[in-house]
Legacy VTK file of the C-alpha trace (Angstrom):
# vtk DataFile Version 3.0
C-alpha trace
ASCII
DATASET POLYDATA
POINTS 306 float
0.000 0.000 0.000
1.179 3.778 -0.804
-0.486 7.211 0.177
-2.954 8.174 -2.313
-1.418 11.724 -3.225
1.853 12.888 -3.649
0.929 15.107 -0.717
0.419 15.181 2.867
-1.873 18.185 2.883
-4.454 17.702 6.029
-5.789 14.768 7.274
-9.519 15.620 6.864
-9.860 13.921 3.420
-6.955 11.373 4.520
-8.221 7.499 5.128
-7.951 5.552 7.843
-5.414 3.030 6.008
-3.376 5.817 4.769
-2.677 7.289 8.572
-2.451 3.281 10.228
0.379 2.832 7.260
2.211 6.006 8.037
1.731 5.286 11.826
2.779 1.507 10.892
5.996 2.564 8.991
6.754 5.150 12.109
7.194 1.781 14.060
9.833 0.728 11.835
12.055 4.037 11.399
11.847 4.193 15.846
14.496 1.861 15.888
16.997 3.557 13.575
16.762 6.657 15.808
18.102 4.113 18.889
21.202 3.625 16.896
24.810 4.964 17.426
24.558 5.732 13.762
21.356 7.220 13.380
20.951 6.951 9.422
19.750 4.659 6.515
20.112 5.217 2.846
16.502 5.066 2.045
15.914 8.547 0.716
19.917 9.308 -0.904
19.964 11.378 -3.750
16.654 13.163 -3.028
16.819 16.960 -2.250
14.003 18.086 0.434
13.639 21.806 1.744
11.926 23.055 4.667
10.155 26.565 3.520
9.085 27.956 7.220
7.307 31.096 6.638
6.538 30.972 10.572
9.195 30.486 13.472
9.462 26.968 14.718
11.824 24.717 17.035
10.117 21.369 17.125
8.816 20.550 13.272
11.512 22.267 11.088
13.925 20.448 13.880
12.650 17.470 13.893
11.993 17.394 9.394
15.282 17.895 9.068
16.333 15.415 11.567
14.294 13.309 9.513
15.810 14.187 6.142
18.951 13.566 7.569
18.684 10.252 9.230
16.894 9.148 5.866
20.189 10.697 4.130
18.494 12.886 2.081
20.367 16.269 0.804
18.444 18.612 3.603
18.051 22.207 2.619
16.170 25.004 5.404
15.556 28.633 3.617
15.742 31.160 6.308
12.588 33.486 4.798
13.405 36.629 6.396
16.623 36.216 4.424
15.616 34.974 0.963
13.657 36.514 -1.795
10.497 36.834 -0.283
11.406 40.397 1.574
12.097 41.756 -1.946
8.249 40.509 -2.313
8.820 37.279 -4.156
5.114 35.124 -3.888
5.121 32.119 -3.241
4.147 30.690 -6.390
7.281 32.001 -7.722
9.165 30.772 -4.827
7.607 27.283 -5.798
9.003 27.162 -9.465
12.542 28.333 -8.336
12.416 25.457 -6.409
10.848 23.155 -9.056
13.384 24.271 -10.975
16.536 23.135 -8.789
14.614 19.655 -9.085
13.223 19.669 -5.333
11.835 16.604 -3.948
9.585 17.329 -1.356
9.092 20.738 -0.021
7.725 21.055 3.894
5.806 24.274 4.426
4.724 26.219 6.996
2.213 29.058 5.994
0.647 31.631 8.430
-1.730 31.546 5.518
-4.354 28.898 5.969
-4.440 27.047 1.908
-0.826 28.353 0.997
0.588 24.583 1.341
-2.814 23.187 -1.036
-1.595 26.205 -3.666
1.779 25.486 -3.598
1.186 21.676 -4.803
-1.414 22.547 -7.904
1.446 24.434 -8.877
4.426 22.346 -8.466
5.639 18.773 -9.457
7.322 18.333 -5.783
5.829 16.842 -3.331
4.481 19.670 -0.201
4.194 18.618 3.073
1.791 20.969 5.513
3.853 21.628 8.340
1.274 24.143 9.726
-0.790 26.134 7.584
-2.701 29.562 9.357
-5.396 27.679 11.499
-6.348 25.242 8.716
-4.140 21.898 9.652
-1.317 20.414 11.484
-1.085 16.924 10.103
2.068 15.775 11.152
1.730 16.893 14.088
-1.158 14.725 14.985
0.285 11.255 13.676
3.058 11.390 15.840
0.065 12.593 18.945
-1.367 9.274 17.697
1.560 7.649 17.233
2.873 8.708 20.998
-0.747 7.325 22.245
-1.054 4.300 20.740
2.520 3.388 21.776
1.254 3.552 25.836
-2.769 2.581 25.262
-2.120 0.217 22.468
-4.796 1.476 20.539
-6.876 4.664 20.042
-10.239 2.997 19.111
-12.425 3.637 21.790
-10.513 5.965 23.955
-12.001 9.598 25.082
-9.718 11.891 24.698
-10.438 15.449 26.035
-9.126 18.733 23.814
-8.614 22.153 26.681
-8.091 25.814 25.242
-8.162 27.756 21.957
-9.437 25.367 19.612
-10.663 28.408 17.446
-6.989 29.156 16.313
-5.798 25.482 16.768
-4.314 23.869 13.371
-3.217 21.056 15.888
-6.724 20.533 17.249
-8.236 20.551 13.733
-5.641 17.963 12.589
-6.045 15.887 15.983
-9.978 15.791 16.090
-9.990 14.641 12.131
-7.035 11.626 12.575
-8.684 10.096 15.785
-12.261 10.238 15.278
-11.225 7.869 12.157
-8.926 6.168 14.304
-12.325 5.705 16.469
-11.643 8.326 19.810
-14.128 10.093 21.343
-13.311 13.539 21.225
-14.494 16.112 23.679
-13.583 19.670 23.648
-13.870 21.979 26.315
-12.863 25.513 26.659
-14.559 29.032 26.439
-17.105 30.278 24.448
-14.959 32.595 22.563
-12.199 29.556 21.738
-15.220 27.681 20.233
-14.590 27.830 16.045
-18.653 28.225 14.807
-20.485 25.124 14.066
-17.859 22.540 16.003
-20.312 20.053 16.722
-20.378 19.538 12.796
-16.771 17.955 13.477
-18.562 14.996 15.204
-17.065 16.549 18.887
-18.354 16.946 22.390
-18.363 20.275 23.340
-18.116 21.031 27.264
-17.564 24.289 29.266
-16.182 22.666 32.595
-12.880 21.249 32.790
-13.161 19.161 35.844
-16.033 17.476 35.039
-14.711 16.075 31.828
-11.443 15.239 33.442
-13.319 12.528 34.962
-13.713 9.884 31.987
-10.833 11.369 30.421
-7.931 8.556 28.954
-6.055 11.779 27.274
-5.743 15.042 28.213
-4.556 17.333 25.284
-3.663 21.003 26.590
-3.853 23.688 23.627
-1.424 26.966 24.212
-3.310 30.618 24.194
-2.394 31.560 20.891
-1.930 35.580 21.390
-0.321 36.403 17.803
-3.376 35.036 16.191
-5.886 36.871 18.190
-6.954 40.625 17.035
-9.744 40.738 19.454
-10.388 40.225 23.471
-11.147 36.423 23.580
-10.405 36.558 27.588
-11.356 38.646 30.224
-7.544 37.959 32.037
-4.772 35.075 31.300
-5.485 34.237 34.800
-9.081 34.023 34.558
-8.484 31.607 31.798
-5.981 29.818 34.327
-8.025 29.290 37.123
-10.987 27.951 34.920
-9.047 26.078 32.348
-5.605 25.916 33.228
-4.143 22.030 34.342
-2.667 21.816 37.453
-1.610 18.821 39.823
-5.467 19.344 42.399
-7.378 19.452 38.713
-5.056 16.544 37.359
-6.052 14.497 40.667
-9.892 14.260 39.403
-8.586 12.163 36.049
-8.010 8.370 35.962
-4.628 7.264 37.231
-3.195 6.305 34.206
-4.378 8.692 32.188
-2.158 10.804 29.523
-1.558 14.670 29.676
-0.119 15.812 26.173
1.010 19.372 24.713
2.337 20.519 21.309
4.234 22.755 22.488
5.798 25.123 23.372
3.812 25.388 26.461
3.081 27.842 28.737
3.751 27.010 32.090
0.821 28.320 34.685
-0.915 29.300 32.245
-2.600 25.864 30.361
-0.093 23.844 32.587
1.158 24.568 35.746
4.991 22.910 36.205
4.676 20.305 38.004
1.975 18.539 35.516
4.277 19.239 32.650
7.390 17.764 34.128
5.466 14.869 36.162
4.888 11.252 35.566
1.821 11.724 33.364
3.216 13.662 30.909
4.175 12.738 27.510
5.383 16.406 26.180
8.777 15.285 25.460
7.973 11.520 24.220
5.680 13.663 21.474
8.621 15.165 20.285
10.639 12.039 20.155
7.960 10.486 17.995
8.255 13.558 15.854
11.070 12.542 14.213
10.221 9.050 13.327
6.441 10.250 12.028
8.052 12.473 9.997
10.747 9.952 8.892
7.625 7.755 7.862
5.736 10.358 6.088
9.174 11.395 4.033
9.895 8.051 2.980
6.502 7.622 1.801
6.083 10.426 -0.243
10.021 9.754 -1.735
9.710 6.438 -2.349
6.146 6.933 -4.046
5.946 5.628 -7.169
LINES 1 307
306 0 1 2 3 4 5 6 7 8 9 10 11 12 13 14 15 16 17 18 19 20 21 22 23 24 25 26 27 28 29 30 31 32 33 34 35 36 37 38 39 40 41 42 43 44 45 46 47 48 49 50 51 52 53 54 55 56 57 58 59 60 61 62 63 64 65 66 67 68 69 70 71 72 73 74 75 76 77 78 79 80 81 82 83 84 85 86 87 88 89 90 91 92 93 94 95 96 97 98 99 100 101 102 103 104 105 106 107 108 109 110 111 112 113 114 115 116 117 118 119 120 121 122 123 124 125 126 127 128 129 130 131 132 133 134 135 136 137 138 139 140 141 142 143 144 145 146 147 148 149 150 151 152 153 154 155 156 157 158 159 160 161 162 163 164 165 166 167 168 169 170 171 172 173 174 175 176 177 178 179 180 181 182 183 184 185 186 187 188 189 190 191 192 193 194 195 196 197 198 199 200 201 202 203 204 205 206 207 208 209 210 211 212 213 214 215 216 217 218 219 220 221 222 223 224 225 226 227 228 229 230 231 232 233 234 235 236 237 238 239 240 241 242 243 244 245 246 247 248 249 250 251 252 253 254 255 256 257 258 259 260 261 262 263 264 265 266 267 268 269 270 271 272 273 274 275 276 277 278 279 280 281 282 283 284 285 286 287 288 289 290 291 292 293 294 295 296 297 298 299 300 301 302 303 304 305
């Protein structure tokens, strides 16, 4: 079996076989990243560029780790340093790059579409590594992939989504890939974080935390995303704290086993106080281990796609 596109654009229109074979081929690339010499020759001769239009630490890191350890020719373009200050679009960005025979191209877009442009106008392969608050997708396979490693399975489970799901490409991402994975999703935050119409998404909506904590097998904290708000969502930060915020007295209503997760990068006492991020629950640094081999997986399935 293969993906269906040459693209990993969203995972709303992805099937459930395509995201159990890239969670599937995640399993296999885990073990290279155990290995003195972390690298196999799967991808060689293949030339892959991470266009980040937006900052990030954890997915450009953890593509080009990927790249790498697949021993593909790895290539990040600094924006604020290349063409696009002198006003280049990105279409034309896109055929320079078709035209130094790019492989795959990983994009992150404040612009919510600009990944879904770039590939009806390019050969290459585009990966969505974050696109305005459209989708996340890679970033939910390795959430799943991170889950199903400790539950076993996601089928089944109820996992609960806290904060601003309105400007959440993560949550988006998240809610499509395990409700076809068979979760129960349930999201709870305020009014104001609530994108119109969610219930259309085939979610639980709730407005009290600790209540829902209570059947919850995952916990899935969302940070206050301030440079995407142009309006007064909250009355305070702390107000938001003290109704939504995840601390170690809140965490003590959940089920004993149960998983607290974060895509980072958090903000402590604010959706998480310390203590729950570094304790025994959390999985906010196993996510970003699985990063790498997700995105290992989803590289070597679009490069290897015939």
């Amino acid at each position: 079996m293969q993906l269906k596109s040459k693209d990993l654009l969203g995972l709303e229109y992805m099937s459930r076989e395509e995201i159990e074979l890239i969670l599937e081929t995640a399993k296999l690339f885990e073990e290279v990243s155990g290995r003195d010499i972390k690298k196999v020759p799967t991808l060689r001769g293949k030339t892959i560029i991470n266009l980040f239009y937006e900052a990030s630490t954890r997915t450009r890191t953890s593509f080009e780790l990927a790249g790498k350890r697949l021993s593909g020719d790895m290539i990040n373009i600094q924006v604020s340093s290349s063409s696009v200050t002198k006003g280049e679009t990105l279409l034309d960005t896109g055929k320079t790059l078709e035209a130094m025979n790019a492989d795959i191209v990983i994009i992150r877009h404040s612009s919510s579409g600009a990944p879904s442009l770039l590939s009806k106008h390019s050969g290459f392969s585009v990966i969505n590594a974050g696109d305005g608050m459209h989708e996340h997708p890679t970033q939910a396979l390795l959430d799943m992939f991170t889950i199903s490693k400790k539950k076993k399975r996601i089928e089944g489970l109820k996992v609960v989504i806290v904060g601003d799901i309105f400007h959440s490409r993560v949550a988006r991402s998240n809610i499509w890939g395990m409700k076809k994975l068979g979760a129960e999703i349930t999201i709870v935050a305020p009014p104001t974080f609530l994108p119109r119409e969610v219930e259309k998404m085939g979610v639980q909506v709730s407005y009290n935390l600790d209540e829902s904590l209570k059947k919850a097998d995952v916990i899935y904290l969302l940070r206050i995303q301030q440079e995407r708000q142009k309006g007064g969502f909250l009355p305070s930060i702390r107000e938001y704290s003290r109704l939504f915020g995840l601390n170690q007295e809140r965490l003590s209503l959940a089920k004993k086993d149960v998983l607290v997760m974060h895509p980072g990068p958090i903000n402590r006492g604010v959706e998480i106080s310390p203590e729950v991020a570094d304790g025994p629950l959390s999985l906010i640094n196993e996510q970003v281990s699985s990063g790498v081999s997700v995105r290992m997986a989803v590289l070597y399935l679009l490069g290897t796609r015939k």
